[in-house]
Every structure is written in structure tokens, then in C-alpha cells.
C-alpha positions as CSV (number, residue, x, y, z in Angstrom):
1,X,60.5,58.6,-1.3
2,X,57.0,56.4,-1.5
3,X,57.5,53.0,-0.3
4,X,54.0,51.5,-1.5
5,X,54.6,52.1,-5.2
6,X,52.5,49.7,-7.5
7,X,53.2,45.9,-7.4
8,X,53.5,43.6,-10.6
9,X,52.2,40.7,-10.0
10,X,52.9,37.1,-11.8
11,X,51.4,36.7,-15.6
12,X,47.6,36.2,-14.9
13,X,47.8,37.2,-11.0
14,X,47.3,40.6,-9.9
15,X,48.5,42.3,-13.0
16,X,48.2,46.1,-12.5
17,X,46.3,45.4,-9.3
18,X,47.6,47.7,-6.5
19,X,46.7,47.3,-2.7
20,X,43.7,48.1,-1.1
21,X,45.1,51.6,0.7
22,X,45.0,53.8,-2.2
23,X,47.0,56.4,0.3
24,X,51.3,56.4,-0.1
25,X,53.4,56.8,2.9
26,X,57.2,58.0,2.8
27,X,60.0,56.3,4.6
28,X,59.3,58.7,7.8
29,X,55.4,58.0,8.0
30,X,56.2,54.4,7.8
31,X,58.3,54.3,10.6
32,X,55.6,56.7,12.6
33,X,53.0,53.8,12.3
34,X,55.6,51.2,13.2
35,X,56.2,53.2,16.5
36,X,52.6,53.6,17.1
37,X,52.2,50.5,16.5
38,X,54.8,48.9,19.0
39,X,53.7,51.4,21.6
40,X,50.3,49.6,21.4
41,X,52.0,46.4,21.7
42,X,53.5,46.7,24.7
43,X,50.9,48.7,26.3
44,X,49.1,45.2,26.1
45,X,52.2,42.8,27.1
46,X,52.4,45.4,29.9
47,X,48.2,45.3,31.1
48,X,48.5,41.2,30.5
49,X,51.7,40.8,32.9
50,X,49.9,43.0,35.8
51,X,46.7,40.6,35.4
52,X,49.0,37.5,34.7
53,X,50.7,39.2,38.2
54,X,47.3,38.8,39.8
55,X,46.6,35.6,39.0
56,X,49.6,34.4,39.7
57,X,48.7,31.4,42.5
58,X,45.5,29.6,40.3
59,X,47.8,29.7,37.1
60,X,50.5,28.2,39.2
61,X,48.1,25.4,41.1
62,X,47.5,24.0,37.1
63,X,50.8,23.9,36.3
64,X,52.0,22.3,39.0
65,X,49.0,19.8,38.5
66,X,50.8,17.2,36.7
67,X,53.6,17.2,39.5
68,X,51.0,16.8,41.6
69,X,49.4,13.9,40.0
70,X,53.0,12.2,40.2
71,X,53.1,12.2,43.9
72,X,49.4,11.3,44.3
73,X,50.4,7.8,42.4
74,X,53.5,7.3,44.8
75,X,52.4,9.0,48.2
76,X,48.7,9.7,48.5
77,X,49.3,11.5,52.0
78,X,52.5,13.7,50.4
79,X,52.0,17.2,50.2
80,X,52.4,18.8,47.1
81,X,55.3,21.9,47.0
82,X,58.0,23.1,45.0
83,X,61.3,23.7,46.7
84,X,62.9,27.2,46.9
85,X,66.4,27.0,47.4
86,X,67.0,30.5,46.1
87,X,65.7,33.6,48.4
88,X,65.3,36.1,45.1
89,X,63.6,32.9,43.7
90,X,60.3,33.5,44.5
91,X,60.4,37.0,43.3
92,X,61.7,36.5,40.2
93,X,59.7,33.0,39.2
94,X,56.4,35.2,39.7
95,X,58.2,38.4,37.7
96,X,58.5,35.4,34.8
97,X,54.8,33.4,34.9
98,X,53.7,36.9,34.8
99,X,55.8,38.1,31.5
100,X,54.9,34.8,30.1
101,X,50.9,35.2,30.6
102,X,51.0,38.8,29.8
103,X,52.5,37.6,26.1
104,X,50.3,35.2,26.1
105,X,46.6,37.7,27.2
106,X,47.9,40.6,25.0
107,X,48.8,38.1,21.8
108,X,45.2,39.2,20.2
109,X,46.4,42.9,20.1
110,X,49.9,41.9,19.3
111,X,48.7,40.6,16.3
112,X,45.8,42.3,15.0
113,X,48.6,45.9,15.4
114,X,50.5,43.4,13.2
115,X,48.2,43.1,10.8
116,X,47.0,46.5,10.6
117,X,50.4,47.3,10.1
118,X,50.6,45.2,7.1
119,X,47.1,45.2,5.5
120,X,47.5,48.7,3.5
121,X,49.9,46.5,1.5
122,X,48.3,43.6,0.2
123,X,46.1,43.0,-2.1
124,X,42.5,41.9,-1.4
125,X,43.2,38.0,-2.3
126,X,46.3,37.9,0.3
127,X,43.9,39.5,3.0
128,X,41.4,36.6,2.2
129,X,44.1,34.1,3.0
130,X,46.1,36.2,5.7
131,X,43.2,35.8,8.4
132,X,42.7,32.2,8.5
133,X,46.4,31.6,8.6
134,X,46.7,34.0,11.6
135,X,44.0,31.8,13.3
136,X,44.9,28.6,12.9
137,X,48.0,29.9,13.8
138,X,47.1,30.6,16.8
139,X,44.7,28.0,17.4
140,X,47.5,24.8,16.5
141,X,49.7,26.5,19.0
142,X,47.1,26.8,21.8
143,X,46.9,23.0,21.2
144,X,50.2,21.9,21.0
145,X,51.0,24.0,24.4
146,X,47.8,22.1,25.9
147,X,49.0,18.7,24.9
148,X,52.3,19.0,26.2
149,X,50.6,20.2,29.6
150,X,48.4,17.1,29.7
151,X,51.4,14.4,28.9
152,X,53.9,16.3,31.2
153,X,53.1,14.1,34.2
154,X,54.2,11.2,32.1
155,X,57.3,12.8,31.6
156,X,57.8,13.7,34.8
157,X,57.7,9.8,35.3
158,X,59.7,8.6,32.9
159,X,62.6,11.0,34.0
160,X,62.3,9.8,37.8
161,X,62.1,6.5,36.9
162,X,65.7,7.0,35.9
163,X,66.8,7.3,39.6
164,X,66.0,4.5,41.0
165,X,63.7,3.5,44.1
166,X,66.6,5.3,47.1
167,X,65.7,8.5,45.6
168,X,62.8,11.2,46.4
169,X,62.6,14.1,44.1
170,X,62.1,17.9,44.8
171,X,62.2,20.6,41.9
172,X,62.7,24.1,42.2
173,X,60.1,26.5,40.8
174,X,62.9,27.8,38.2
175,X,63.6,24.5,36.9
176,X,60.6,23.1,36.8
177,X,58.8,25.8,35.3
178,X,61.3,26.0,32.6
179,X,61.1,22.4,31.4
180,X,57.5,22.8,31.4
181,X,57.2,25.8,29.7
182,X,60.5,24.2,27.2
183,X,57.9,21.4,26.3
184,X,55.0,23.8,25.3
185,X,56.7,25.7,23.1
186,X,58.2,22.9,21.6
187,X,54.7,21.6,21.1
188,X,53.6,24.7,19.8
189,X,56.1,25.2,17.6
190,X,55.8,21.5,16.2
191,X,51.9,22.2,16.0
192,X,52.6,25.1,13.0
193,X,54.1,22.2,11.0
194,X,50.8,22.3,8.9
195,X,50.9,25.7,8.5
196,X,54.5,26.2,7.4
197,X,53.7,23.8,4.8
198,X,50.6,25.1,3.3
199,X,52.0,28.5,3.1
200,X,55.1,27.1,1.2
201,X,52.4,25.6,-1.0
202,X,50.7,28.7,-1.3
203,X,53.4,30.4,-2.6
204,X,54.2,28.2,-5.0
205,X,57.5,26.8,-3.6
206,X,56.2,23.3,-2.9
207,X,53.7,21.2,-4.5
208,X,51.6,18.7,-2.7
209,X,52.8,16.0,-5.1
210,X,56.2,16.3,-4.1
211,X,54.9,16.4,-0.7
212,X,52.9,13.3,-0.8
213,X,56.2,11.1,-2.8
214,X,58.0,12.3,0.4
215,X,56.3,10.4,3.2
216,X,58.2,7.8,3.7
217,X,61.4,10.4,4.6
218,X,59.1,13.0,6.5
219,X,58.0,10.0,9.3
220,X,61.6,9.5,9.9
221,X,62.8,13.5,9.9
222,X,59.2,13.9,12.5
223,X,60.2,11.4,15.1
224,X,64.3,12.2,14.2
225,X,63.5,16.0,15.2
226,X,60.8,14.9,17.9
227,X,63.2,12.8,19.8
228,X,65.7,15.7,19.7
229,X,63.4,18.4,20.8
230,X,61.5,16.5,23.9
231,X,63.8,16.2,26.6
232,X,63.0,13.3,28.2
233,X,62.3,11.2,24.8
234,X,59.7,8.8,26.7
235,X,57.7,7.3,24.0
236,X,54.7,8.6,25.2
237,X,55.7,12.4,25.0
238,X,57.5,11.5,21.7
239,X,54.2,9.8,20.1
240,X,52.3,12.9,21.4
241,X,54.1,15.2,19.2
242,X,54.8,13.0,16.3
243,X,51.7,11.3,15.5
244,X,49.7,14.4,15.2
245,X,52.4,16.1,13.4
246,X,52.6,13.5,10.5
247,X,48.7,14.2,10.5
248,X,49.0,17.2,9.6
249,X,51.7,16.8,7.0
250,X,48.9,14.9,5.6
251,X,46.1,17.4,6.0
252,X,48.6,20.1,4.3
253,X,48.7,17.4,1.4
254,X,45.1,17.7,1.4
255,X,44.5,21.2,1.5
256,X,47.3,21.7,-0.9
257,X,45.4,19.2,-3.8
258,X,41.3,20.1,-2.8
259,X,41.7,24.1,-1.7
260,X,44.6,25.8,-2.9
261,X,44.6,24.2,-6.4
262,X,41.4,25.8,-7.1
């Protein structure tokens, strides 16, 4: 059974045009480059966590930087430590920086065995627009992680404040770590926002006009969803997200009425 039979395309879009790999592959050989292709995967997750292993103590010193810069503002002469209250702690918060970074060194091969996975089935126009989605994929993401590491300190703040001037906080690697890393995938995540909506457009299931008569609803859904997804919901943190989120519900507009119209 051939799974890459001959695609019809929409009237006056790819009609009779058939992807790029002239070869067919049955069910079996399909699920032989799958397997190939997920062995390469996590070949790379598995090289990235031994170097994320290794460099374990400098990643850790930046992300415990804005913790640091919280104590520097109260107590110049405190020193700067997370608490381990847990003995199987400090193994197992090193075992998890370490997954984390190796996802996040082997992501180019991740995705490029992705796309070779995928590119014998599309046709030459979806390959144009496949690459620079994958980048700026990538790219927003990288961004939105780096923000949320610069305006964690103020979160940090804005949570403490909450406990008045008799208390002195100390956080655990596990839970610290996991609000950080909590508020850079949510700014990751909320960083695709422009993507997700020029791919909708690109497909033809939205139109920028409809898009641009909704802005008065999509500020209130952005901060709405912003407030819900950032923990602390300190105004600083939530304008961080939400102000360059409706900007690119904007640029989206844009691209959707200049590029993808033509």
C-alpha cells in the first residue's frame, strides 16, 4: 500500500502537482524512516544532556542571577544560595537542568530529522514557506524564554513583597527552578502567538480583515490569558508578555494584508 499517492490540490493551486520525492514508500518503509529518524533524535537529546551535565554550575550561576540581584537590593553583604532541604535533591535538580538543556542544544537536529521526515511530501511552495516558519519559530521562543529570564527578578519581588517585612525568604532548587523555568515556557509559548496566526492565515482559515475588526476583544483575551498564565500577575511581568504579544497580533495583520495576499 503507497502512502504518497498524488495530491489534488484547490482549483488554481497545485493542480496535478505532486511532491518533490518522486520515490513511493509503503506503510512499512514509512515507519522505517520514522524510527531512524527518532533514533537520531534522541542520540542528540542524549549528547546535549551530557554537555548540559557539564555545564551544569555556569548555567546554574545565570539562573539564579535574578535571585541574586533580589538580595543584593535588600542585603548587599548576603550571600547568595539556594536551600536543599531534600538529600536526593541535588542529584535529581542537576539530572533535570541537564534534560532541560540537552532539549534545548539538540533542538536543531530535532527539528531539521523533522523536517526531513516531512519534506518528500510537500510540494515545492509549502517548502518555501515551511523554513521560515520553523525559524521564527524558534527564534520568538528564544525570546520570550529570555524575557521572562530578565523580568523574573521583578517577580521574585512582587511575590516577597506579599510577606511582609518579619519574613526572610529561602527557595529550594526544585521550586525555584520550576517557577523559573514555568515562566519561560509560558513566554515562549505566548511568543508563537504571531506565528499561530499567520499560519491560520496561510491556510486560509482566517483573514486579516477579520483579524484587524477583532482588536478591541483580542487586548482583553491577551491580558485575560496573561494574567492567568504568569503566576505572580505583577504588572510588570504581565505588561512584559502582553504588550509584545498584541504587537504581534498586529504584525500578523500585517503580514497577512502585504505578504501572504500576494
Amino acid at each position: 500500500m503507497a502512502l504518497s499517492a498524488p495530491r489534488t490540490g484547490a482549483a488554481g493551486e497545485g493542480d496535478g502537482e505532486e511532491p518533490d520525492d518522486p520515490g513511493r514508500m509503503t506503510l512499512v518503509e514509512h515507519l522505517a524512516e520514522l524510527r531512524n529518524r527518532l533514533i537520531k533524535a534522541l542520540l542528540a537529546v542524549v549528547i546535549g544532556g551530557a554537555v548540559g551535565f557539564a555545564l551544569y554550575d555556569p548555567v546554574l550561576d545565570q539562573l539564579v542571577d535574578p535571585y541574586c540581584q533580589i538580595l543584593k537590593e535588600q542585603d548587599p553583604d548576603r550571600a547568595c544560595r539556594l536551600v536543599i532541604t531534600d538529600p536526593l535533591e541535588s542529584f535529581s535538580i542537576r539530572l533535570k537542568l541537564s534534560a532541560y538543556l540537552g532539549l534545548l542544544f539538540a533542538s536543531p537536529v530535532v527539528l531539521w530529522q523533522l523536517w526531513r521526515f516531512i519534506t518528500p511530501g510537500l510540494y515545492s511552495k509549502e517548502k518555501r514557506y515551511a523554513i521560515p516558519f520553523v525559524l521564527s519559530s524558534v527564534l520568538l521562543f528564544a525570546l520570550g524564554a529570555f524575557l521572562a529570564l530578565v523580568t523574573f527578578p521583578r517577580t521574585l519581588d512582587f511575590l516577597s513583597a506579599f510577606a511582609g517585612e518579619n519574613t526572610e525568604a529561602f527557595y529550594t532548587p526544585g521550586k525555584y527552578l520550576g517557577l523559573l523555568t514555568f515562566m519561560m515556557l509560558a513566554f515562549g509559548v505566548g511568543f508563537e502567538f504571531p506565528v499561530v496566526l499567520v499560519a491560520l492565515q496561510a491556510a486560509g482559515i482566517l483573514h486579516w480583515r477579520r483579524l484587524a475588526s477583532w482588536r478591541r476583544y483580542a487586548i482583553v483575551v491577551i491580558f485575560v490569558v496573561d494574567a492567568v498564565i504568569t503566576p505572580s500577575g505583577d504588572p510588570v511581568t504581565l505588561c512584559a508578555l502582553a504588550v509584545p504579544m498584541y504587537l504581534f497580533y498586529e504584525v500578523a495583520i500585517l503580514i497577512g494584508r502585504f505578504v501572504l495576499r500576494r
